[in-house]
N, C-alpha and C positions, 0 to 999 in steps of 0.2 A: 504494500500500500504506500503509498506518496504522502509523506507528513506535510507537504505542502496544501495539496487538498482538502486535508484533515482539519489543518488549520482553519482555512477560508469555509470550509464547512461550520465549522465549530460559528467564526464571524459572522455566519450568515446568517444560520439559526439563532443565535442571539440577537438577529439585527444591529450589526453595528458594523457590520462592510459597508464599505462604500461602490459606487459604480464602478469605478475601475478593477475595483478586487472582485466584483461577481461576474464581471467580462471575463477576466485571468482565470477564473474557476471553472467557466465554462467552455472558455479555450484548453484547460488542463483537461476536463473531462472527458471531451471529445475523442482529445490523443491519450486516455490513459486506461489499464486494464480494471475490467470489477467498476462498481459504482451504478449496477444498472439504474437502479430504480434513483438515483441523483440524472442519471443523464436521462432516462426518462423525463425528469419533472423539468428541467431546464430544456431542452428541445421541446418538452410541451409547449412552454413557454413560450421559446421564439418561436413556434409554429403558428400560436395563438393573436402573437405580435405582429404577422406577416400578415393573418387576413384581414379582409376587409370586411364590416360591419355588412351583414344583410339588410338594411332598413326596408322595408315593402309600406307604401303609404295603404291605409285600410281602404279594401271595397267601396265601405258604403256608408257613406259620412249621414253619423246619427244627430237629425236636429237639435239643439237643444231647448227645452218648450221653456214657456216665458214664465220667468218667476217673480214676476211684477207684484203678484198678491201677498208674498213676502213681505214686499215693502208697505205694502200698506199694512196688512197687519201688525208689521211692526213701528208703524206709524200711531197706528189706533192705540197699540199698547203702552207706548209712551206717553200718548195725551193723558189716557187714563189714569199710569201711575205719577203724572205731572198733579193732575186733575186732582188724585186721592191724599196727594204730600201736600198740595195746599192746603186743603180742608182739614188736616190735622196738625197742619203750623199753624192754621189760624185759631184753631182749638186751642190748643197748646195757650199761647198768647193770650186769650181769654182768660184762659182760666191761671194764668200767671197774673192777671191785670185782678180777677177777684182776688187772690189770694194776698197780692200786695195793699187791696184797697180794704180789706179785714184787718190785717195785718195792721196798719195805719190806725184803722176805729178802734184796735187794743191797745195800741200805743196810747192812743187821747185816753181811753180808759184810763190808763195808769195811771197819767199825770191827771187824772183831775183826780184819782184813790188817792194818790199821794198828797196831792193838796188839801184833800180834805180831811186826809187822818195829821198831817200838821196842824190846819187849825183844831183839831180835836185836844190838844194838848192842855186848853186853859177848862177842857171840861175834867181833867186831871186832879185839880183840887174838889171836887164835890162827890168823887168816889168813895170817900170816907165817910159822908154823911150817912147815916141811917134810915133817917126818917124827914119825910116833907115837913113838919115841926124843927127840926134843926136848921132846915136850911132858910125857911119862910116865918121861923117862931111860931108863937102859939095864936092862933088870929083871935080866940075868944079873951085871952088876958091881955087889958088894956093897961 
């Protein structure tokens, strides 16, 4: 066997020959004993490279029918899901518009709860009374 061969063999199956060395491999093959099935698959090869493509144009050229209704369809379907996104951003917004306008009439809540348990403060002294008599005395003793 030809350790030359061997070699480029070895380069080639791992892909890492270059053009020139699978040219030399193929010229070695040619002139050298044993290697059928290598010199097989290289003269496959250039046999394969030599012809020329059969291209045959087809018989019978199939129309192709109109698929216009596609596009409408898919015309229709966007309006629709255009149509269905408005109407639930417009939801949306609404109901974001009550939610801030509650929102707001709890706020005034507060501040008018708070204002009013402020002045509540000077009703702080008459919690210790007991009796409408302590606070107003006695109306029968003059």
């Amino acid at each position: 066997m030809n350790p030359r061969i061997d070699e480029l063999l070895d380069k080639y199956w791992d892909a890492k020959s270059s053009l020139a060395e699978e040219q030399e491999l193929k010229e070695l093959l040619l002139s050298a004993e044993g290697y059928a099935d290598e010199k097989a698959l290289f003269l496959g090869i250039s046999d394969f490279s030599t012809e020329e493509p059969d291209l045959k144009m087809p018989a019978k050229v199939v129309p192709m029918k109109s698929r216009s209704w596609m596009s409408w369809a898919a015309s229709v379907a966007i309006l629709i899901g255009t149509a269905w996104g408005w109407t639930v951003y417009e939801q949306k917004q609404a109901e974001r518009e009550a939610y801030m306008e509650v929102m707001q009439a709890f706020a005034l809540i507060q501040t008018n709860l708070s204002r009013g348990q402020e002045e509540m403060h000077v009703m702080n002294d008459l919690k210790y009374l007991n009796t409408t008599n302590q606070l107003f005395g006695n109306p029968t003793i003059k």
